[in-house]
GUKESE-831801 format. One line per 8 residues: number of its first residue (from 1); their letters; for each residue y, z, x of C-alpha. Coordinates in steps of 0.02 Angstrom, whole numbers, plus 50000, padded with zeros to 5 digits. Last residue first. Layout:
// residues N
NUM	A	Y Z X | ... $
This chain:
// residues 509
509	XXXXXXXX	55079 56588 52583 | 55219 56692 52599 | 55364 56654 52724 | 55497 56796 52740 | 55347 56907 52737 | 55305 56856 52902 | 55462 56920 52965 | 55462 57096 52874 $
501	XXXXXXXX	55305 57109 52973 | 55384 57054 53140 | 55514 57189 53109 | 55396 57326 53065 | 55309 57280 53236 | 55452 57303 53347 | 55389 57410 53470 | 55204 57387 53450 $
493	XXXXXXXX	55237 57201 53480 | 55386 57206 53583 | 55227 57321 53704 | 55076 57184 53662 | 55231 57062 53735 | 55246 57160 53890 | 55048 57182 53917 | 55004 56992 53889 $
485	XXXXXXXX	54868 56951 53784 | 54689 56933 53791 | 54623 57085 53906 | 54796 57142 53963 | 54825 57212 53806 | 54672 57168 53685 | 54656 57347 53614 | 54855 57348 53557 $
477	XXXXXXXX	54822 57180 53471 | 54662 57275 53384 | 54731 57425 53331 | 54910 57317 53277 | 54796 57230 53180 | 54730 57366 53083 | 54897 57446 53055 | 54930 57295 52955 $
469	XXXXXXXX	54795 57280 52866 | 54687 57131 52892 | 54714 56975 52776 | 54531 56913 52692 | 54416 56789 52807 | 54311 56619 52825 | 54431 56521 52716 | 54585 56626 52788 $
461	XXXXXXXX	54675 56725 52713 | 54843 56773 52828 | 54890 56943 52930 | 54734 56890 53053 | 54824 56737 53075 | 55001 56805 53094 | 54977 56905 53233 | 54843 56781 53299 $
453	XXXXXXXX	54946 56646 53317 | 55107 56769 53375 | 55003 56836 53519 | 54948 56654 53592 | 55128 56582 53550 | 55196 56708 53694 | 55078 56667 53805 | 55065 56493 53793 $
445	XXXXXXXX	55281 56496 53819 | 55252 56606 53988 | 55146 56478 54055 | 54944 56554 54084 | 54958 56579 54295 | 55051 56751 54252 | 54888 56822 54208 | 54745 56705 54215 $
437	XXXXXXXX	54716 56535 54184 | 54533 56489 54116 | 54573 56304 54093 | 54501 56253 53935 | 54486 56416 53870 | 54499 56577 53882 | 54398 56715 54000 | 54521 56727 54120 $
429	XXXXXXXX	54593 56918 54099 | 54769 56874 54009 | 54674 56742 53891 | 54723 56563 53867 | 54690 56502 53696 | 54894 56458 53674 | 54844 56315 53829 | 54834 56151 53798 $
421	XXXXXXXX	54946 56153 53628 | 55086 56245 53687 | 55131 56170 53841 | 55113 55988 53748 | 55228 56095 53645 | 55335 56109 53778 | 55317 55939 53818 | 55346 55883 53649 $
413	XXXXXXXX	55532 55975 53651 | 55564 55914 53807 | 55549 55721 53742 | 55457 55614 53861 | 55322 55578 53748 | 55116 55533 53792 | 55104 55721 53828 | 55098 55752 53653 $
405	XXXXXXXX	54944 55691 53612 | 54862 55745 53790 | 54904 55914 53724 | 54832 55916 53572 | 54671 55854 53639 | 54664 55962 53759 | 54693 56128 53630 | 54565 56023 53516 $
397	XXXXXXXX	54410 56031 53629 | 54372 56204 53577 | 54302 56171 53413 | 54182 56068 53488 | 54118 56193 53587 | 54115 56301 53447 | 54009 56180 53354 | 53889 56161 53490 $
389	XXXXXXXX	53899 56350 53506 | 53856 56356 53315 | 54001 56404 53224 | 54022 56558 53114 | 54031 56548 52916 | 54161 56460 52793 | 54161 56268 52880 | 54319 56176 52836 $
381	XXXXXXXX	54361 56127 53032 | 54193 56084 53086 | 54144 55993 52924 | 54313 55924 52938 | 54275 55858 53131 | 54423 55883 53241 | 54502 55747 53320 | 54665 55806 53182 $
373	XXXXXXXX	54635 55991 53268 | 54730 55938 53420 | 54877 55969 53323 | 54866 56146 53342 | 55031 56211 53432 | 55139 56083 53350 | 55225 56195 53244 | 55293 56293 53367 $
365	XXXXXXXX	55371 56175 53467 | 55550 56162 53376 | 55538 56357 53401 | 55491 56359 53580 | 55637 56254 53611 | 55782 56353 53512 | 55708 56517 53627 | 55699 56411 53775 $
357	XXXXXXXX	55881 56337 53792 | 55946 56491 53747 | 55859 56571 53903 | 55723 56717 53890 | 55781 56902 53869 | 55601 56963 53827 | 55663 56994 53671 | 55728 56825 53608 $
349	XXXXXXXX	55563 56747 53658 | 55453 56869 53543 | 55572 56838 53408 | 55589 56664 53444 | 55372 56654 53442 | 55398 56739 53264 | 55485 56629 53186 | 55396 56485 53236 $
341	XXXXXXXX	55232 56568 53198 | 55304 56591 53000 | 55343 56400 53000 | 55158 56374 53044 | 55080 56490 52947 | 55176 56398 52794 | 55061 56268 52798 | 54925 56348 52727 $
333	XXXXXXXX	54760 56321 52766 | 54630 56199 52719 | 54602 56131 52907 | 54664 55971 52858 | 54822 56064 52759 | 54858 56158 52916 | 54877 55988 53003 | 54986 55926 52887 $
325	XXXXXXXX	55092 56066 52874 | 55129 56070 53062 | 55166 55888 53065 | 55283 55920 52926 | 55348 56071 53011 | 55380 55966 53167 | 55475 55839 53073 | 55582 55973 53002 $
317	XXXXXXXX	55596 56047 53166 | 55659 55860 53222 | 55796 55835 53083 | 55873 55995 53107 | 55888 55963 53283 | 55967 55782 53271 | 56074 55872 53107 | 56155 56007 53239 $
309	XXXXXXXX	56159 55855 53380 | 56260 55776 53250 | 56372 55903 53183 | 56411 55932 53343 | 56462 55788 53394 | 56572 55765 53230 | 56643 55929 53279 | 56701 55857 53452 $
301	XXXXXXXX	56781 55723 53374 | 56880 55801 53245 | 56920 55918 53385 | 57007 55788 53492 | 57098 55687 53361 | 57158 55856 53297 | 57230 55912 53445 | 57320 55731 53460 $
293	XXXXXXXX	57390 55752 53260 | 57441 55935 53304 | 57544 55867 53425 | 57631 55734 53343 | 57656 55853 53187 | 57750 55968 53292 | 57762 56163 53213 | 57889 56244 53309 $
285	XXXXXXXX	58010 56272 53182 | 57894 56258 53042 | 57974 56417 52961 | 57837 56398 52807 | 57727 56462 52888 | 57567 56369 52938 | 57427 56269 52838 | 57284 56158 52956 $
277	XXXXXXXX	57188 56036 52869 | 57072 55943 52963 | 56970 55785 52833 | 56818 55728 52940 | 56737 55548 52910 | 56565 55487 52909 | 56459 55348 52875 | 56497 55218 53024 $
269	XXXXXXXX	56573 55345 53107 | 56718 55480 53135 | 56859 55414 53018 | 56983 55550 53032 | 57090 55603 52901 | 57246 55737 52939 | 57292 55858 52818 | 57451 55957 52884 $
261	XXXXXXXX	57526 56103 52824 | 57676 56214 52729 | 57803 56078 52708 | 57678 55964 52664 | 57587 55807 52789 | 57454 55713 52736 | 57334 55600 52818 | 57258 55459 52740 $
253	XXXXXXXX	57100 55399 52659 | 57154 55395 52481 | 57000 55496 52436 | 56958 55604 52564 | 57153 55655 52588 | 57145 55710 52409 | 57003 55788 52421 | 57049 55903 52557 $
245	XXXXXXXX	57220 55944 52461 | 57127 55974 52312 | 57012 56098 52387 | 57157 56187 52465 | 57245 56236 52308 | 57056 56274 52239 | 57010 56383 52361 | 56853 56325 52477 $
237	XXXXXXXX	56696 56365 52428 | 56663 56218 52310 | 56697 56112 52456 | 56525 56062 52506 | 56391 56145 52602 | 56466 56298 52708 | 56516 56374 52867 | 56626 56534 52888 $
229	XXXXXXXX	56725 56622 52993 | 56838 56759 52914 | 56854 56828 53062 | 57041 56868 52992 | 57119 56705 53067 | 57081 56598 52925 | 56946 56513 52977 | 56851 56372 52893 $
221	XXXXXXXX	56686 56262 52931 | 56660 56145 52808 | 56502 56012 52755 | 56503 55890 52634 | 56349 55789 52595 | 56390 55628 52492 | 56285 55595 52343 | 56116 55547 52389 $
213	XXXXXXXX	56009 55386 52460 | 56075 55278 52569 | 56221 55443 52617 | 56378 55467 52646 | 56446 55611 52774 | 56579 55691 52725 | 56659 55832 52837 | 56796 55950 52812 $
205	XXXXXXXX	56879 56055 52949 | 56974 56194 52874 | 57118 56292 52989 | 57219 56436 52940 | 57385 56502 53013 | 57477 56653 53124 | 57585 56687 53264 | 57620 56492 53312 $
197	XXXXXXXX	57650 56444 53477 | 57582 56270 53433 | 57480 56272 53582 | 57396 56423 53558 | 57412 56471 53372 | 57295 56270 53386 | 57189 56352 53521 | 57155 56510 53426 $
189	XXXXXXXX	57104 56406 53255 | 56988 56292 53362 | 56874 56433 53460 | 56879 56538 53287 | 56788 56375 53186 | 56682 56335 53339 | 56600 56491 53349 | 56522 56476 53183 $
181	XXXXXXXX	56467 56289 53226 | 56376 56344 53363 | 56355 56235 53510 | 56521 56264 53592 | 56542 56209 53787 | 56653 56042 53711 | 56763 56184 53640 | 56792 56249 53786 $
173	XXXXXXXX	56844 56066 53865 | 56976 56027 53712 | 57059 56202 53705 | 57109 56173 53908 | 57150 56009 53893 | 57275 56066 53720 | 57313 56218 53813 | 57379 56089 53961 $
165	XXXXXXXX	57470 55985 53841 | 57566 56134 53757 | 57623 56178 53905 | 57697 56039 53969 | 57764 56014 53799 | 57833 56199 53827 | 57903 56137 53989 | 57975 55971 53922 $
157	XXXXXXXX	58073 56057 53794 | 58109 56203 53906 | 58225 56069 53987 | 58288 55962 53849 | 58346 56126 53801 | 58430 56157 53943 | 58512 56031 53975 | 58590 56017 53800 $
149	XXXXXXXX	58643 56173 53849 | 58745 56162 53995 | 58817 55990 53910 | 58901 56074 53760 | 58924 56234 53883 | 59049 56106 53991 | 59102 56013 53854 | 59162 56173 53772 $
141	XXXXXXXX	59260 56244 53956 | 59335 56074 53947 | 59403 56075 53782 | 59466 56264 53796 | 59536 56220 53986 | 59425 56248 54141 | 59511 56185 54283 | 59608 56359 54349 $
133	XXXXXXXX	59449 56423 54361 | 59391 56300 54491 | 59209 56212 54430 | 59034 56168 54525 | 58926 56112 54405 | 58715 56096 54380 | 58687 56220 54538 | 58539 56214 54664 $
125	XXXXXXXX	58638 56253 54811 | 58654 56181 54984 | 58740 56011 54943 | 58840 56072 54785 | 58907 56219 54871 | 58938 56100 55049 | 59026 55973 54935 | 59131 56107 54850 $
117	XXXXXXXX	59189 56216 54983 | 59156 56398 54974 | 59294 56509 55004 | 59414 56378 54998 | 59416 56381 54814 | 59456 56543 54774 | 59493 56542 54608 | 59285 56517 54593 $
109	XXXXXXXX	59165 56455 54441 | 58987 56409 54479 | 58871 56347 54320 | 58706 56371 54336 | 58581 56293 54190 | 58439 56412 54166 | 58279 56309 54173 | 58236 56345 54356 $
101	XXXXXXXX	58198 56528 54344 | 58086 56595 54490 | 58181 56759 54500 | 58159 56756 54694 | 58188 56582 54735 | 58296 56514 54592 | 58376 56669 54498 | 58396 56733 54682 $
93	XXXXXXXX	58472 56610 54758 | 58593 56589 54611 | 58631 56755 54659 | 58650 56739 54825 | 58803 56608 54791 | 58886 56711 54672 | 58879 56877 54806 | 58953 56753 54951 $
85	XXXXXXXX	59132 56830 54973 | 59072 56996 54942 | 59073 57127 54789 | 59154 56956 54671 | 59158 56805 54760 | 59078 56651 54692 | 59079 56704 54495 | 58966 56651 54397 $
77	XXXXXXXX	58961 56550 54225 | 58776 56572 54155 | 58673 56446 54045 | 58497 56457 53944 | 58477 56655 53957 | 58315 56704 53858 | 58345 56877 53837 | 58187 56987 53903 $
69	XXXXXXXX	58260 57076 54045 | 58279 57022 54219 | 58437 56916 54211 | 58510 57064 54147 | 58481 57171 54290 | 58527 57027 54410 | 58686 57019 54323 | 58733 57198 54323 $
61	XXXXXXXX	58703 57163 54540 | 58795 57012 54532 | 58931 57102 54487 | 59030 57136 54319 | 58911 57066 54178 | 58959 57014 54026 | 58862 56913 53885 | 58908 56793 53763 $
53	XXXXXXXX	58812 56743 53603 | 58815 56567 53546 | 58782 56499 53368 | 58621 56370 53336 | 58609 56216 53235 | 58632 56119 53395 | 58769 56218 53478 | 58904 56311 53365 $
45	XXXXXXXX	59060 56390 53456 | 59159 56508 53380 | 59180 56633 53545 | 59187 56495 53666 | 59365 56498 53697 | 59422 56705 53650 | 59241 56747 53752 | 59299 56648 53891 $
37	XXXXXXXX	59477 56718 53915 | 59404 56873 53895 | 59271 56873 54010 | 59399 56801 54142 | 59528 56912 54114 | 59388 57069 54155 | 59381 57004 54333 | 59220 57034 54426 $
29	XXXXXXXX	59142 56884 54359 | 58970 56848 54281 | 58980 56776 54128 | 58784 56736 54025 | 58751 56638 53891 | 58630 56654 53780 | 58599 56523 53629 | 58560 56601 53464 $
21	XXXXXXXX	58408 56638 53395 | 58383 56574 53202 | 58437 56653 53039 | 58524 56826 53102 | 58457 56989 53007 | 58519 57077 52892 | 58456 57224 52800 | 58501 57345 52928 $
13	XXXXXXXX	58676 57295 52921 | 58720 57172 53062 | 58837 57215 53218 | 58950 57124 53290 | 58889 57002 53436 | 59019 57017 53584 | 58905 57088 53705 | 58941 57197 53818 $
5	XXXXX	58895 57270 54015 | 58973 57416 54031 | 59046 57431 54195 | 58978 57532 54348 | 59111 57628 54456 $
C-alpha cells in the first residue's frame, strides 16, 4: 500500500504568501515514528533567515518521485533498509549517478547498524554523515541540519557563482561581436537578467566625452527590457529621477549604490568616462554588487570601443564628404550629389545581398568617386557646351588620375574608392573608358556607382543641362541595360525606382 507523502507546512489564506523560500528537507524512512519524532524536533527550526519545511516519503521509491520534482531539496535523512536491506544505499546512488545531484547534503540514518557498516558506508558512498537512530538526540539532530545546510548553501553558492562567471565570459565575447550600438543596449540588459538571475530591470550606459573645443558630448544607449532600445545625444532623454542619478555619479566621480540600483563610474580615457546604471527590484536578494561591478568593468569597456570605431567612421565619411564637396564645388556643382550617390550606391549594394563589410565601405567611398577632376583644367571642367575630342580626351584622364591619388593609401576604404575612381566610366559592352572592361570584368563596386552617378546626375541641374523627368530617366537607364550598365542593377533600378527617388530627395541641391 502506497503512503501519502506530507508535508507539515499549514496552509496560508489566499492572500498570504510566505516571505522567503524555506529550506527543504527531505525523511525517508519506512517507519512512521521516525517522521514524527523528526518533525516534533526540527519542526521550529530557523536556518539562516530562512524556516524549514519537512517532507515524508515512505520508500525509496516515494523518494525518488520527490526527488524528481521541482522542490529544491538541500538535505535528506534516509533510511538504510526500508523495502530491502540496501534500498537507502541505492538511493543515494541514484541522486548521485543517475539523478546527477551533488549539492543535496545526504545524511544516512539506520537502527540496524550491522546492516551496513560504517567505515565501508562512508568509504563506498558519497554521503556527508553516517548516523544510528538511536544517536540523534533534539540537540544533535539540530546540529546535524545546522551543518547539512550550511553545506549546502555554501555549495549552490559556489555553483551559481560558477555560473554567473561563465554568463559573464559568455555576455562579454557576444558583445565584443556587436557593432551596432542599438543592438548593444538589448545584448547587455539580457546578460546582466542573466547572470544576476534577475526576472526583470533597466540598464543606461552614459558616456561623456570632453571636448578642446565644445561642451561635453553625452551620448546614452538605454533599455528597459520592453524593446525599448534607444540611443541618444545627451541626457535630456532620460527621466528625470534617473538623470540625476547619472549626473550625480558624473560629477563626484564615483559609483553609487541605492537600494533599488547601482551607478557605477568608469574612467574610459584620457577624455572620456562612462556612467552604467543598472535599477532592479527592490527584493535585491540576488542582486551582488561585486558582480555587477566586474560585468560592468567589461561592458563599459567594450562600449567605449565602440563608441570609438562608431566616431573613427563618422569622422572619415565626413572627411570624404568634404573631399566630395570640394571637388563638386571646382566643377561648379553641388556638393550634395555626392552625399545623395552615397546613399544610393548602399541601396543598390544592400539589394543585391552584398556583405556588411561592403555596403558601409562603398558608402565611405562614394564621395571620392571623382577626385581625379582636381588635375582637371577649370576651363575644361566649367565649360557650358560640348567638348572638343581634345577636350574630351582630357576630360577622361581624371578616372586614372583619381585612382592613382588614392592608391598612394593603404586604408580599405581608399582602395575601394581607388576602385571607384578608375573605373565608374566602365561600360557593360566595352566601349568605356580607360580600361574598356567588360561585363563582369568591370568590379562589382564600379558598377554599381556607375548607375547611381548617372541616376542622380541626370535627376540634378547641371551647368550644361536642366533635371530630366523622372520617367525619362528610367527610359533611358532601362535602354542602356547591358549596353552601359549592368542588367541586375538596371532591374533594382526599375524595381525600386520610387524608392531611389524618395532617396534623392532626402538631399536637395
Amino acid at each position: 500500500m502506497t503512503r501519502m507523502i506530507f508535508s507539515d507546512e499549514p496552509a496560508l489564506p489566499l492572500s498570504q504568501e510566505p516571505a522567503v523560500e524555506p529550506w527543504h528537507i527531505l525523511i525517508v524512512d519506512d517507519e512512521p515514528s521516525v517522521h514524527d519524532v523528526t518533525r516534533l524536533t526540527l519542526n521550529r527550526l530557523e536556518l539562516f533567515g530562512h524556516t524549514i519545511k519537512l517532507h515524508s516519503a515512505f520508500s525509496a521509491a516515494e523518494a525518488r518521485s520527490l526527488l524528481g520534482s521541482d522542490t529544491p531539496f538541500c538535505v535528506a535523512f534516509i533510511d538504510v533498509v526500508m523495502e530491502t536491506p540496501h534500498a537507502g544505499l541505492e538511493l543515494v546512488e541514484w541522486i548521485r549517478n543517475d539523478h546527477k545531484n551533488n549539492a543535496i547534503r545526504l545524511i544516512l540514518r539506520t537502527g540496524q547498524a550491522g546492516m551496513a557498516p560504517e567505515s565501508e558506508v562512508i568509504r563506498n558512498y558519497d554521503i556527508n554523515d553516517y548516523k544510528s537512530k538511536t544517536d540523534l538526540t533534539a540537540q544533535g539532530m539540530a546540529t546535524c541540519v545546522f551543518n547539512a545546510v550550511r553545506g549546502y548553501k555554501d555549495i549552490t553558492t559556489i555553483g551559481s557563482q560558477l555560473t554567473a562567471f561563465r554568463q559573464l565570459i559568455d555576455t562579454s565575447a557576444n558583445l565584443l561581436k556587436v557593432d551596432v550600438l542599438d543592438d548593444m543596449a538589448n545584448l547587455a540588459l539580457q546578460g546582466l537578467l542573466g547572470i544576476l538571475q534577475l526576472d526583470s530591470s533597466a540598464l543606461y550606459l552614459a558616456r561623456r566625452q570632453e571636448s578642446l573645443f565644445v561642451e561635453p558630448i553625452d551620448t546614452v544607449i538605454s533599455c528597459d527590457g520592453a524593446a525599448q532600445n534607444r540611443v541618444v545625444t545627451g541626457l535630456a532623454a532620460l527621466p528625470e529621477a534617473i538623470r540625476e542619478r547619472v549626473e550625480q555619479a558624473f560629477s563626484d566621480k564615483t559609483t553609487l549604490a541605492g537600494a533599488n540600483d547601482f551607478v557605477g563610474y568608469f574612467v574610459t580615457g584620457k577624455d572620456s568616462a562612462v556612467v552604467l546604471m543598472v535599477e532592479y527590484p527592490s527584493d535585491d536578494s540576488h542582486f551582488r554588487a561585486g558582480l555587477i561591478e566586474l560585468y560592468a568593468s567589461q561592458l563599459v569597456l567594450i562600449f567605449e570601443n565602440l563608441m570609438r570605431k562608431n566616431q573613427l567612421a563618422t569622422n572619415q565619411k565626413e572627411l570624404m564628404y568634404i573631399v566630395g564637396d570640394a571637388i563638386e564645388a571646382r566643377s561648379l556643382e553641388t556638393g550634395s550629389h555626392v552625399k545623395r550617390v552615397a546613399l544610393i550606391c548602399e541601396f543598390f549594394a544592400h539589394q543585391i545581398n552584398m556583405p556588411k563589410e561592403f555596403i558601409e565601405a562603398i558608402k565611405i567611398a562614394a564621395p571620392l568617386h571623382d577626385i581625379g577632376k582636381i588635375v582637371i583644367p577649370e576651363t575644361i571642367l566649367h565649360k557650358p557646351g560640348k567638348f572638343t575630342p581634345e577636350e574630351w580626351a582630357i576630360m577622361q584622364t581624371h578616372s586614372a588620375a583619381g585612382a592613382q591619388i588614392l592608391e598612394k593609401s593603404n586604408l580599405p576604404v581608399a582602395r575601394l574608392g581607388a576602385r571607384l575612381a578608375r573605373w565608374h566610366h566602365e561600360n557593360w559592352d566595352g566601349s568605356g573608358y580607360p580600361d574598356g572592361l567588360v561585363g563582369t570584368a568591370i568590379p562589382m563596386e564600379a558598377r554599381i556607382m556607375a548607375i547611381a552617378d548617372v541616376f542622380d546626375a541626370l535627376g540634378s541641374k547641371r551647368s550644361y543641362k536642366e533635371p530630366w523627368h523622372n520617367d525619362a530617366i528610367l527610359a533611358f537607364i532601362v535602354e542602356q541595360r547591358g549596353i552601359k550598365f549592368d542588367p541586375d542593377l538596371v532591374e533594382v533600378l526599375r524595381l525600386h525606382i520610387d524608392e531611389l527617388v524618395e532617396l534623392r530627395n532626402q538631399i536637395p541641391d
